[in-house]
Structures are given as C-alpha cells and as structure tokens.
N, C-alpha and C positions, 0 to 999 in steps of 0.2 A: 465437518459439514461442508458443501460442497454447493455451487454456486445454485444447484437445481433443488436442493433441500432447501437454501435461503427462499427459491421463489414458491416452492410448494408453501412452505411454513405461512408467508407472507400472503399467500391466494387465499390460505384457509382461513388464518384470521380477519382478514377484513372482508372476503367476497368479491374479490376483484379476479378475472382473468387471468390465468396462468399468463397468456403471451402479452396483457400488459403489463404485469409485473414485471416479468423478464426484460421487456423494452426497457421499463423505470431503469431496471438494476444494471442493463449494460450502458445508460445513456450516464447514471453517478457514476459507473465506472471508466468512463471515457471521456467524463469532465476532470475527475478526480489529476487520472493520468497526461491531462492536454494542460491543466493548470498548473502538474509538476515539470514538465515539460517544458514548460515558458519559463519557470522563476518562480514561482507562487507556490508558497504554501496552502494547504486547506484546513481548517479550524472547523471540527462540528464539537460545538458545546455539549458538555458531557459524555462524549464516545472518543474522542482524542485526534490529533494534530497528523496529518500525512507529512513533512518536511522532508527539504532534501537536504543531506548531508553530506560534507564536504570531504574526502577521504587522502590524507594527506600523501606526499610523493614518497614512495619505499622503496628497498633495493630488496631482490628476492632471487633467487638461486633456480638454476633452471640444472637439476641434479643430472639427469638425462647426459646432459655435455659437458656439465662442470661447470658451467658459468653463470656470472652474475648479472642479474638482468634491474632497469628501473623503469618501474611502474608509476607513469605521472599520475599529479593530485586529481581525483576524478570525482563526481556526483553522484550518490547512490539515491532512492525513495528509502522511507523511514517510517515507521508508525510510532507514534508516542502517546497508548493511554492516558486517558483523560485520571483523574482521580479518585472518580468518582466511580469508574468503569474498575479498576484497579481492587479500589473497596470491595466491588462488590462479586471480581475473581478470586479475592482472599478467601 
C-alpha cells in the first residue's frame, strides 16, 4: 500500500478531501520524522513506538581493496509494533 492508497482509503471512509487528507498524512509524517530528529521518540497507543536506535561501532571489510574499514556507532529510526497491532497481524 502506498502513501496515495493510505489517502484514497482514508477520503473514502470518512468523506474528507483527497488534498486534505494528504496535507494531515505528510504533516504526521514530518512530525513523526522532526521528533526523531531531535531525540524523541513517538508513542501512538496501540499502533506502536517509532524509536531511534543506537547501532554499535563495527569493523567491516571494504573487499574491493582488501581492506578493513570502522564504521562508528551511529542512530538508525525503528518501528516497534504495538501488541496489540502484532495480535492482530498474526
């Protein structure tokens, strides 16, 4: 499903505007990611946690020349279903 199916779906069932829905869904999307951005996690109850996680320092082989290369500890974004979201993809 793809960002324009989430907004058709969402026009249909409620009756709202294709382009305001759209605005809603890139304005959570660019809170979501301005909150990861700063330090902050996002928690929506029920649907699950955005977090950023910490990815520790590794050494990794650059095959090309033979050499060994280190990759410092860096931040990735994260989804982490809720539980309840979980259940009901089983």
């Amino acid at each position: 499903m793809t960002k324009a199916d989430i907004v058709n779906e969402i026009s249909k069932s409620t009756g709202i505007e294709k382009a305001v829905v759209l605005e809603t869904v890139e304005k959570f999307m660019e809170t979501v990611k301005d909150s990861l951005a700063q330090g902050n996690n996002v928690y929506l109850r029920g649907f699950g946690s955005f977090i950023i996680k910490t990815r520790s320092e590794k050494t990794a082989r650059n095959i090309s020349k033979n050499t060994t290369i280190i990759i410092p500890e860096h931040k990735i974004p994260a989804f982490k279903p809720a539980k309840v979201f979980m259940d009901e993809v089983k």
